[in-house]
C-alpha positions in Angstrom: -208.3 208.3 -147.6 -206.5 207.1 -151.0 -207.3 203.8 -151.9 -203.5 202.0 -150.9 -204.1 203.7 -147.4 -205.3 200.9 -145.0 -204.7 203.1 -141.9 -205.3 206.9 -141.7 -204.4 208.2 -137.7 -205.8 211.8 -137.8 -204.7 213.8 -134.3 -205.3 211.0 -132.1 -205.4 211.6 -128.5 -206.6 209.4 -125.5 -206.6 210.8 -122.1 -207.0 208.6 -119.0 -208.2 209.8 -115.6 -205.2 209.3 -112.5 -206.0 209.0 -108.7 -210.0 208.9 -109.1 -211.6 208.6 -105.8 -212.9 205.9 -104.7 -217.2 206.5 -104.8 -219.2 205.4 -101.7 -222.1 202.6 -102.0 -225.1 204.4 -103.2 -228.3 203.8 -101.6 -232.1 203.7 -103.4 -232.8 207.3 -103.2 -229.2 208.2 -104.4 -230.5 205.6 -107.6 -233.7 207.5 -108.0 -231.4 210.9 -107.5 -229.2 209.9 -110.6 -232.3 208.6 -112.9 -233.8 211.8 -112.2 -230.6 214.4 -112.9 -228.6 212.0 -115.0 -229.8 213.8 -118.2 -228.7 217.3 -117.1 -225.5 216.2 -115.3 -224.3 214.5 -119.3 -225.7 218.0 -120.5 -223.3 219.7 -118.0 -220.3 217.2 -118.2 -220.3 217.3 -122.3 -220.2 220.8 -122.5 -217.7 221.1 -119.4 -213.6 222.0 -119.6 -212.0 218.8 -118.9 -210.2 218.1 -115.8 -206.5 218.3 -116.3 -205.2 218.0 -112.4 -206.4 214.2 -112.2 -205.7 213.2 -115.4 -203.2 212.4 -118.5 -202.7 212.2 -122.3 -201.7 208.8 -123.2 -201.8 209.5 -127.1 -201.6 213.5 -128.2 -202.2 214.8 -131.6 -201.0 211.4 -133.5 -200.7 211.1 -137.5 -199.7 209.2 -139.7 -200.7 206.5 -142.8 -199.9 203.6 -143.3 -200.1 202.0 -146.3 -200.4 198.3 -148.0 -197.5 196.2 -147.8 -196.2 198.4 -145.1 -194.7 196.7 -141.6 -194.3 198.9 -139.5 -191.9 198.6 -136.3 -193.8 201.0 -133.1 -190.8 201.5 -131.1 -190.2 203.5 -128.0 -189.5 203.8 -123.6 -192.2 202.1 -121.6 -195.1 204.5 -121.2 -194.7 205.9 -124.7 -198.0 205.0 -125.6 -197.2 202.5 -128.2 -199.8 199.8 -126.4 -202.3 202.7 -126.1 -202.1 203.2 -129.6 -202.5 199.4 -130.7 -205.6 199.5 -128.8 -207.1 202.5 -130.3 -206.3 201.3 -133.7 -207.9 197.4 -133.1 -211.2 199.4 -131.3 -210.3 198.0 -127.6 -210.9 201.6 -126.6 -212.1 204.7 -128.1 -209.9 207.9 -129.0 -210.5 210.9 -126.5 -210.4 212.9 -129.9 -208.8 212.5 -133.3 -210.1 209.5 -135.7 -208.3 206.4 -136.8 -210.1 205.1 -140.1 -209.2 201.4 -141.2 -209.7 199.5 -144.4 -209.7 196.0 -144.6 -209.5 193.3 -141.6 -207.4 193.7 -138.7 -206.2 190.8 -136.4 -204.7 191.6 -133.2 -202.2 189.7 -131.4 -202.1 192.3 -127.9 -202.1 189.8 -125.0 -201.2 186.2 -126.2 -203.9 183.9 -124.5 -207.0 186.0 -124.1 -209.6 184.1 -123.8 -208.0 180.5 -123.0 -210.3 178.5 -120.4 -208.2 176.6 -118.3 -210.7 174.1 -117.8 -211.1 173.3 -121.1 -208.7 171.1 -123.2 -206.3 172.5 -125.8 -208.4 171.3 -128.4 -211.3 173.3 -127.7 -209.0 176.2 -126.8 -207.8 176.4 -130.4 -211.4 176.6 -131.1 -212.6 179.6 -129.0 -209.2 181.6 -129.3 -209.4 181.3 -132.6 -212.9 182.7 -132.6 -212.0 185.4 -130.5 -209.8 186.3 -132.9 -211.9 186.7 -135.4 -211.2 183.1 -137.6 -214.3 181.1 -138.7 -214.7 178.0 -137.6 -214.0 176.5 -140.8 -210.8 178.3 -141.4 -209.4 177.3 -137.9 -210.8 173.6 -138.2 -208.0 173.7 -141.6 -205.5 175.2 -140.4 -205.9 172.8 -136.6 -203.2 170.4 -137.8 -200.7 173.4 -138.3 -201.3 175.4 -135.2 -200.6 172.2 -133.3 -197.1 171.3 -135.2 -196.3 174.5 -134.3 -197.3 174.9 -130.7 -195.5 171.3 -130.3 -198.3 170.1 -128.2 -199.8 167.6 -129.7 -199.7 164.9 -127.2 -201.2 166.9 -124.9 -204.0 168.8 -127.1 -207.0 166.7 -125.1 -205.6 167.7 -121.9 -207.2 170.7 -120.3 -204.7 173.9 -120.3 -204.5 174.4 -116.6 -202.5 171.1 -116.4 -200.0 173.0 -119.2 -196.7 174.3 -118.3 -196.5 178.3 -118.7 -194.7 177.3 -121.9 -196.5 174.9 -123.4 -199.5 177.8 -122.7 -197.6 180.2 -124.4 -196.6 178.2 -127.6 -200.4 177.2 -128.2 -201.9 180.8 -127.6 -199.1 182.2 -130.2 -199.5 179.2 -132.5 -203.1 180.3 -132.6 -203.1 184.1 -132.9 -199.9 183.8 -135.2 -202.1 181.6 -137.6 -204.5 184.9 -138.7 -204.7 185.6 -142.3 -206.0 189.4 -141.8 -205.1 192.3 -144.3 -203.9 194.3 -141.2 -202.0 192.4 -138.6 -201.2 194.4 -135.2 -198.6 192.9 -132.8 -197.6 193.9 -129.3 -194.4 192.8 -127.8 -195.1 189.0 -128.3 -191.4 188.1 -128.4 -190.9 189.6 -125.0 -192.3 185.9 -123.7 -190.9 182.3 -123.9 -187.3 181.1 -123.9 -184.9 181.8 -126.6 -185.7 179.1 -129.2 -189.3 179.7 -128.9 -188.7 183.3 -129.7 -186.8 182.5 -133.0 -189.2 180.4 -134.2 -192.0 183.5 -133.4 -189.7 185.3 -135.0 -189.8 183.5 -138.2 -193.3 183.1 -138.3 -193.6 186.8 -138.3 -191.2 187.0 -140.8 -193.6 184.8 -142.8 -196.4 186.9 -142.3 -194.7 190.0 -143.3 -193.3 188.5 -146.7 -196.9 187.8 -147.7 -197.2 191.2 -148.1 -199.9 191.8 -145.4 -199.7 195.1 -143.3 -198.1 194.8 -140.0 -197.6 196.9 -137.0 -195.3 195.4 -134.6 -194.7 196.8 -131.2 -191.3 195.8 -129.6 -188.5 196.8 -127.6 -186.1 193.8 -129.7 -184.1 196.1 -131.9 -182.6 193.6 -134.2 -186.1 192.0 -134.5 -187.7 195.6 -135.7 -184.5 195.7 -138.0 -185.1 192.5 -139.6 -189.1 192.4 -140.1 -189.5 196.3 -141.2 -189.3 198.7 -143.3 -190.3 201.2 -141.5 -190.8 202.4 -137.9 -192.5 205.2 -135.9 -191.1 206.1 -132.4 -193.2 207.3 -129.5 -192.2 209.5 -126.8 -194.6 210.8 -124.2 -197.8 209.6 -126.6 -196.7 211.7 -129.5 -194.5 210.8 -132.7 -191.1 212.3 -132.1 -190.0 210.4 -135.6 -191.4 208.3 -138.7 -189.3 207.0 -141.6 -186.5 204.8 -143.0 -186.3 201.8 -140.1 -182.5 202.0 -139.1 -182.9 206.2 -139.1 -185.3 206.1 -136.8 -184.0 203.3 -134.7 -180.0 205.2 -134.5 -182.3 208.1 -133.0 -183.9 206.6 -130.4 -181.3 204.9 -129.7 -179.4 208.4 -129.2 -181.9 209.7 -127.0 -182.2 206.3 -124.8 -178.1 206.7 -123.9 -177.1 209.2 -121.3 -174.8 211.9 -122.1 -172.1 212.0 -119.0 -168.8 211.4 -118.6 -167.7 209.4 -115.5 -165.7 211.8 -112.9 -162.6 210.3 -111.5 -161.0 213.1 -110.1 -162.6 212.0 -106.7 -162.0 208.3 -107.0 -160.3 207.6 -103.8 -159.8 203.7 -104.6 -156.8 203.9 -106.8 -153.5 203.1 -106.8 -150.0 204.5 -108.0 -147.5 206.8 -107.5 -150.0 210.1 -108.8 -147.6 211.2 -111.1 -150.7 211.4 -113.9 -153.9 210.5 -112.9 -157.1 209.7 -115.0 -160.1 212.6 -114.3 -162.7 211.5 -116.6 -163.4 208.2 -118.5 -166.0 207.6 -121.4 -167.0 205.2 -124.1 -168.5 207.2 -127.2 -170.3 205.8 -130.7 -169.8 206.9 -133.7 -168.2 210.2 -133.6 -170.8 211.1 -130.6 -170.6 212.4 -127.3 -170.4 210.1 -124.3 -172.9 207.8 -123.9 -173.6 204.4 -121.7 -175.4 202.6 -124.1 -174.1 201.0 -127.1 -174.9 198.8 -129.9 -173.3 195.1 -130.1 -171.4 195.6 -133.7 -171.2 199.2 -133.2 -167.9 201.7 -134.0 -167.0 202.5 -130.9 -164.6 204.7 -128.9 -163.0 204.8 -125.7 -161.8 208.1 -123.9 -160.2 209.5 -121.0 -159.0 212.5 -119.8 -156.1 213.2 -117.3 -154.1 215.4 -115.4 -150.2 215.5 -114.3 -149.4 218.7 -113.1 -146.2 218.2 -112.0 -144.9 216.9 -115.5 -141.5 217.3 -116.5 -140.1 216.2 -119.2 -141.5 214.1 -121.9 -142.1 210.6 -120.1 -143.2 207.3 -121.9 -146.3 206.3 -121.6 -148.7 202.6 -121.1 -152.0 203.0 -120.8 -154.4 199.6 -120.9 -158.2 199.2 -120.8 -159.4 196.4 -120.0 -163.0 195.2 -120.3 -164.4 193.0 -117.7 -168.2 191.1 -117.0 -169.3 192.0 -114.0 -168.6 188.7 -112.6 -165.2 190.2 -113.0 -164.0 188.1 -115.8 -161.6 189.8 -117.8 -162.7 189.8 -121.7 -160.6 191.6 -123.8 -157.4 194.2 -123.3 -157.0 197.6 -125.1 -153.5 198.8 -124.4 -150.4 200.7 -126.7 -147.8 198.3 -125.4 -149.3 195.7 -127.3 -150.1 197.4 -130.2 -146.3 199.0 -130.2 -147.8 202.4 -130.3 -145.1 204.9 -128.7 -147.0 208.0 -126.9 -145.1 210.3 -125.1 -146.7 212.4 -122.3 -146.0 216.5 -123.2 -148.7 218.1 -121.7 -149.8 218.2 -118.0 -153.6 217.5 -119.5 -155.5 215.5 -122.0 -157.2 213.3 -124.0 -156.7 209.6 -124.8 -159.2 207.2 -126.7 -159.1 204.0 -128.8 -161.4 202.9 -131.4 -162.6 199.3 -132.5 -163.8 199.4 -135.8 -166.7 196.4 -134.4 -167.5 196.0 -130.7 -167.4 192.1 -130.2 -169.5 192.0 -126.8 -172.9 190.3 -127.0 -176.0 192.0 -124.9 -175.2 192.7 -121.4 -173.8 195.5 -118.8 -169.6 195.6 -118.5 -167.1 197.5 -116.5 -163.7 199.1 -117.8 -160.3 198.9 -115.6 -158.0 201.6 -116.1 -154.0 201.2 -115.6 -151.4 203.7 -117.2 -147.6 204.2 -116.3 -145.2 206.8 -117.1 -141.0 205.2 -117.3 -142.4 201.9 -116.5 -143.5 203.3 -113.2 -147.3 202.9 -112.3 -148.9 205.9 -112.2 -152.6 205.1 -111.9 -154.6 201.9 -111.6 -158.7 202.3 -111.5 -160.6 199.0 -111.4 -164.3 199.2 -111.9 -163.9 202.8 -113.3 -167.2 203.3 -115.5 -170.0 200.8 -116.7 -171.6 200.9 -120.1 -174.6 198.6 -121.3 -174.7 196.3 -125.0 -177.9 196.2 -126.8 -177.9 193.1 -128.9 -177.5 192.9 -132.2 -178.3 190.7 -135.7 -174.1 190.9 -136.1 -174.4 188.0 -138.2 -176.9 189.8 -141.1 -178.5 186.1 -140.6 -181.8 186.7 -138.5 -180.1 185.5 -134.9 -178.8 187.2 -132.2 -176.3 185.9 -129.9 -177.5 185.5 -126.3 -174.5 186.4 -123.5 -176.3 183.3 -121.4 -175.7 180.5 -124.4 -173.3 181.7 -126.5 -170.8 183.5 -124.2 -170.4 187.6 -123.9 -168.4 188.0 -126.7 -169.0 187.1 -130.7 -166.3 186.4 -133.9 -167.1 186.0 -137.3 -167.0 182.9 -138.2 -168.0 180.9 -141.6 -168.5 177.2 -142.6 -167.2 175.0 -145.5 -167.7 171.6 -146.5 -165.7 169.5 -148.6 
């Protein structure tokens, strides 16, 4: 292990045991039984093939270092392993195989508020968390005044917790496990909890903590805050690593392999209207010069496609064709259509392939639905509402640290700056 390594993960792999059944209540002589063969039965067991029909790898044949000054974003689908791994790392549970060798002190915020009492008072909560932990009592007695400031609870710090709201909880268990000086931090999904302002300032703190130049890995399904606090990230996929490098590479991967790959069929679509003359087949939203996908990125190049047929074409008819983009409260947001830009298109064959690009998709996080309308000689030819759906992953649009939320700040974003005189 070179000497700036602080974590070496050498083929880990954790296996868990599925659908055990359920033993019966063992009488006295089934105790004296098991005293009596429990030594040949380990024998047996530890040089037994393990059981693969009730069981399942969590974690198989993971590597890799990390080294000081590295934070390190764990991305990846629920069931990846990623919370497997923190665990195996911070000693909660041994490795089926492989090693993990650490260097230095590790502090692990896993499950904010293990350990609280609810009859005790927030006082003496701050206390025993922090011991938990791993703080001294003389560190967390120093830094008391500060984990209180930040939990904003210090009116209520004598009061025992199980009078707390769930948020005022919430804030005092992070304000205490965020308050760690370790040389190795480990973080698992914290910002998942608390409203949006409480988030931020989590957010910040971690932020904090990173610039200190302390080792972090950080767990989380918040792809602008993996963006922002890393420099690096490792992404899971059925307990191994599937890639490791460069933050945003890795997160534009597994962001390919989250969206789906289908274009919508319209050719059966039997709730449409207009005269037939041309009708739309297939409809898509693609990102950056890929395939179709139904996720995108809020900020993101993005492109949207159809397809059609008009087999009875004759001539070289005029076309309008509009997309319009709507919440699915069915508020209409924005319009993409050639009659506004003044872009002439006229129809010459009886198939096809239409799309538009903008350069910066303006919609915060959220799911949306595209209408489709085109006409050929000002006549209606085909009108689709509801055609496809296609889901926004937020975004830091801003470069500033905060991400617009659809719920506060409305579903879509502009870039905006502020002067004073």
């Amino acid at each position: 292990m070179e000497r700036n390594c602080v974590i070496e993960v050498d083929k880990i792999g954790k296996q868990y045991r599925i659908a055990a059944q359920q033993e019966r209540y063992k009488t006295l002589r089934d105790l004296i039984g098991n005293v009596v063969t429990g030594p040949y039965r380990a024998l047996r067991a530890r040089h037994a093939e393990p059981d693969e029909s009730n069981s399942f790898w969590a974690l198989s044949d993971v590597s890799f270092d990390v080294h000081r000054g590295d934070v390190i974003g764990v991305i990846g689908r629920n069931g990846a392993g990623k919370s497997t791994l923190l665990k195996v790392l911070s000693r909660i549970t041994e490795p089926t195989r492989g090693v993990a060798r650490v260097r230095g002190r590790m502090g692990s915020l896993l499950e904010v508020g293990t350990g609280f009492h609810p009859e005790l008072s927030g006082r003496d909560n701050v206390y025993l968390n922090g011991t938990i932990l791993g703080m001294r009592s003389g560190e967390v007695a120093r830094k008391f005044d500060e984990i209180v400031e930040f939990a904003d609870v210090a009116r209520f710090i004598d009061t025992p917790v199980k009078h707390y709201s769930s948020g005022m909880y919430l804030r005092l268990a992070f304000a205490v496990a965020a308050h760690l000086e370790p040389d190795i931090l480990v973080v698992d999904e914290v910002l998942a909890v608390g409203d949006v302002e409480f988030q931020q300032k989590c957010l910040g703190k971690m932020d904090a903590v990173a610039r200190t130049g302390r080792t972090v890995l950080f767990v989380s399904h918040n792809m602008p805050a993996v963006t922002h606090l890393c420099n690096r990230a490792i992404s899971l996929s059925a307990g191994t690593v599937v890639a490791d490098g460069p933050v945003q590479e890795v997160i534009t991967s597994y962001m390919s392999a989250a969206r789906g790959t289908q274009a919508t069929d319209l050719g059966e679509r039997g709730d449409r209207s207009g005269s037939g003359r041309m009708r739309f087949t297939k409809a898509w939203i693609g990102a950056e010069d890929q395939g179709p996908v139904n996720t995108v990125i809020s900020g993101d190049e993005v492109s949207f496609h159809v397809e059609y047929s008009a087999p009875q074409l004759s001539g070289q008819p005029t076309l309008l064709i509009s997309m319009s983009v709507r919440d699915l409260h069915g508020q209409l947001l924005f319009s993409m259509g050639n009659f506004l830009t003044g872009e002439h298109i006229e129809l010459t064959k009886t198939t096809g392939h239409l799309w538009t690009t903008l350069p910066e998709l303006p919609l915060n996080a959220g799911t949306y639905e595209v209408d489709l309308w085109a006409s050929l000689d000002s006549t209606a030819t085909d009108y689709i509402t509801g055609a496809y759906q296609f889901t926004v992953i937020e975004a830091d649009v801003f470069g500033s640290g905060k991400v617009p939320v659809s719920r506060k700040h409305g579903p879509l974003y502009v870039h905006h700056s502020w002067l004073k005189e």
